[in-house]
N, C-alpha and C positions, 0 to 999 in steps of 0.2 A: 820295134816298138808297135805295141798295138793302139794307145791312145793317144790322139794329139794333147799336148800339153799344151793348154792356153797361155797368152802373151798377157805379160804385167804381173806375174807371180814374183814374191822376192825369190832369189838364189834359193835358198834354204826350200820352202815349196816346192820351188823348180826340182832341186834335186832329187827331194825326197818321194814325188812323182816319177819324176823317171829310176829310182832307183826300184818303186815298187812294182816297173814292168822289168826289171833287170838286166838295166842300163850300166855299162860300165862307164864312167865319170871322170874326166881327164880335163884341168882348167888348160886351156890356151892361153899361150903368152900373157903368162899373167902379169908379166914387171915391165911390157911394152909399151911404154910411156907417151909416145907417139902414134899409136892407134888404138881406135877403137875397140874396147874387152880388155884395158890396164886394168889393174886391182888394187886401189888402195890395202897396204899392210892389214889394216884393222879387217877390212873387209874379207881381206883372203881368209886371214885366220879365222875368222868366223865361218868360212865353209870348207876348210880343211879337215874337220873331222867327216867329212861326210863325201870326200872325195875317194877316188878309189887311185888316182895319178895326177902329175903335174908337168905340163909339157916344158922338159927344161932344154930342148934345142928347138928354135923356130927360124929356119935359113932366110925368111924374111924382115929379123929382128935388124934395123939400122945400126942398133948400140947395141955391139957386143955385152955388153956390161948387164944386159938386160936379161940374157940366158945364161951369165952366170950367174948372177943375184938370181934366179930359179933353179939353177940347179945346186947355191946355197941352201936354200929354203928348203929344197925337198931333201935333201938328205938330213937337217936340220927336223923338219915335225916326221920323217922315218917314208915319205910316199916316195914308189917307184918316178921316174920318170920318163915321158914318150916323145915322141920329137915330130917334127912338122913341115913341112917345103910351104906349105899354101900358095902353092903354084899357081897364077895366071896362063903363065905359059909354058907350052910344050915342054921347052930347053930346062925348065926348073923342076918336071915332075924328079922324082930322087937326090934333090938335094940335100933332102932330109931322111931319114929311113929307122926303125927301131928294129932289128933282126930279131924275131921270137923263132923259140921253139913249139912245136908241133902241140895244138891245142886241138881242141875239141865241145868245148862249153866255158860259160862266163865263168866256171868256178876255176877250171884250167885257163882261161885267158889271163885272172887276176895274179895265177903264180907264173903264168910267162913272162908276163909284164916285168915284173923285177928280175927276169933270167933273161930278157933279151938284153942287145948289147946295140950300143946307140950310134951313129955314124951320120955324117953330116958335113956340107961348107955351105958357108952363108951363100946368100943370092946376089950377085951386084947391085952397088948402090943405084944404078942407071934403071934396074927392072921396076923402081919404084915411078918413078918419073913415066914409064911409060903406061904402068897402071891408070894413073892420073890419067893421063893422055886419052885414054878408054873410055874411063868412067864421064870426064865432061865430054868427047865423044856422041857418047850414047844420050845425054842427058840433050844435046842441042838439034839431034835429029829425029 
């Protein structure tokens, strides 16, 4: 990226700013109902035409139910989809992984994207609790 994109923009803005520096555009756990960056349906679909992926494995999702309802969806409006660990900690980096083939620029990232093959297990329910454990942590010293 070359320009920062300013905070308070809707979704749609947002995007279409970063897409004019040629950003490739992947929603995170979008059916994650239990944290922060869910997407209400209406909402999704309203910036699904202008996404380029849709993360439908996230090893931190609690409810399973929640990367299947995205990897509904994305097969359903036709987008690839990418997968996610969002690791805290060391032990979780590669829980999650999307294996691409050998790219070289966004226009080749965007046909790997639907050629890699997605691999993943969730995170223990326990790694969450310990996040927590972190976050008020940090906040009290």
């Amino acid at each position: 990226m070359q320009e920062e994109i300013p905070a308070g923009l809707s979704p749609q803005e947002t995007i279409a700013r970063l897409k004019e520096q040629g950003a490739f555009i992947s929603v995170s756990h979008p059916f994650d109902s239990l944290r922060h960056g869910s997407w209400s349906l209406e909402d999704l679909q309203s910036i699904t035409p202008l996404v380029d992926a849709l993360e439908t494995f996230n090893a931190r999702c609690m409810r399973p139910g929640a990367n299947r309802r995205a990897q509904s969806y994305a097969k359903q409006v036709g987008l690839p989809g990418t997968a996610g660990s969002d690791a805290h900690a060391p032990f979780e980096v590669g829980r999650a992984a999307l294996l691409l083939p050998v790219f070289s620029n966004a226009v080749e990232l965007r046909q790997a994207i639907r050629a890699g093959s997605l691999s993943g297990r969730a995170s223990p329910l326990w790694v969450h609790f310990a996040s927590r454990y972190a976050s008020l942590r940090k906040k009290v010293v």
